[in-house]
C-alpha positions in Angstrom: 0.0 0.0 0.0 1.2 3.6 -1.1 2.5 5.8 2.0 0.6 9.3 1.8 2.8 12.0 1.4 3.7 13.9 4.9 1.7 17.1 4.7 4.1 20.1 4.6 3.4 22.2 7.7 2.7 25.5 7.1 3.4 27.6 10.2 2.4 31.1 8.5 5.1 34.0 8.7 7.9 34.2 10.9 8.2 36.5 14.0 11.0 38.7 11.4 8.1 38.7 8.5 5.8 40.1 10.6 8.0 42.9 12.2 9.0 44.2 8.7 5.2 44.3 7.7 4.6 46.5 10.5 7.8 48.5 10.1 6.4 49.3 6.2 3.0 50.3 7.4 4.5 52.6 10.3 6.9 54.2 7.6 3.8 54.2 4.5 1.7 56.1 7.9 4.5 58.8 8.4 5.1 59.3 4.9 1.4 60.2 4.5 0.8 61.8 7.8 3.9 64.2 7.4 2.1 67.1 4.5 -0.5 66.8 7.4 1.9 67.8 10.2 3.6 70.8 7.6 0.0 71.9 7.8 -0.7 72.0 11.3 2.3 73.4 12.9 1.4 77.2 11.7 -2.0 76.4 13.4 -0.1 75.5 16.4 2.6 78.6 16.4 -0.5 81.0 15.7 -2.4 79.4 18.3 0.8 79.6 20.8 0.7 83.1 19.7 -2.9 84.2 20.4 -2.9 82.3 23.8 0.1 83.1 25.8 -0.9 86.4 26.0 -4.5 85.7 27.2 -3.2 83.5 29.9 -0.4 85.9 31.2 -3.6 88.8 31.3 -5.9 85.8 33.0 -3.2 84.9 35.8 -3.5 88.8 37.3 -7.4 89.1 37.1 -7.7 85.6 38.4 -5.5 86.9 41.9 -7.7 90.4 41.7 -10.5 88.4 42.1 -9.5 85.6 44.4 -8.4 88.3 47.0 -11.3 90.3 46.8 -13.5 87.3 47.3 -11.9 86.2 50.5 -13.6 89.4 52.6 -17.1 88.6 50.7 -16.8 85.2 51.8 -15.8 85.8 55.4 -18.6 88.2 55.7 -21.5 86.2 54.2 -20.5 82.9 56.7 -20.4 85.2 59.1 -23.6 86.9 58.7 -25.5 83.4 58.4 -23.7 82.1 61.3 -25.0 84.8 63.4 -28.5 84.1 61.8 -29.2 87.3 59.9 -30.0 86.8 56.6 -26.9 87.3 53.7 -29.4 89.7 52.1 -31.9 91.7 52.8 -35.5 90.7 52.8 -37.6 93.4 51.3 -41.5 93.5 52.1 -43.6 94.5 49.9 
């Protein structure tokens, strides 16, 4: 009786074959991501530009108003600690 031939054992691709598929599709992703990235970084200086300046005016008014809070606070606990009420009740 005729032996069947030992089936070849196909194992698929090799650790290496693999790696170099995803090494092409990381460098075929940069290469068509890059006009993309020429585009945006004026966006980003511009932006950089317009925004700096708005925070360094926020950071002052954002003290101005945190100190000048602190006495309206104190006075409205203490004013409904005592029981009175924080504002006036007007009767009509």
């Amino acid at each position: 009786m005729p032996q069947a031939p030992e089936p070849t054992r196909d194992d698929g691709p090799t650790v290496v074959e693999m790696l170099e598929d995803v090494l092409d599709l990381i460098g075929g992703g940069v290469a068509a991501l890059l006009p993309l990235f020429v585009l945006c970084v004026p966006g980003i200086v511009l932006l950089g530009i317009v925004l700096v300046p708005l925070a360094l005016l926020a950071v002052p008014v954002a003290l101005l108003v945190a100190v000048l809070s602190v006495p309206y606070l104190v006075i409205r606990a203490l004013r409904r600690r005592r029981g009175r009420p924080a504002r006036p009740v007007v009767m009509g």
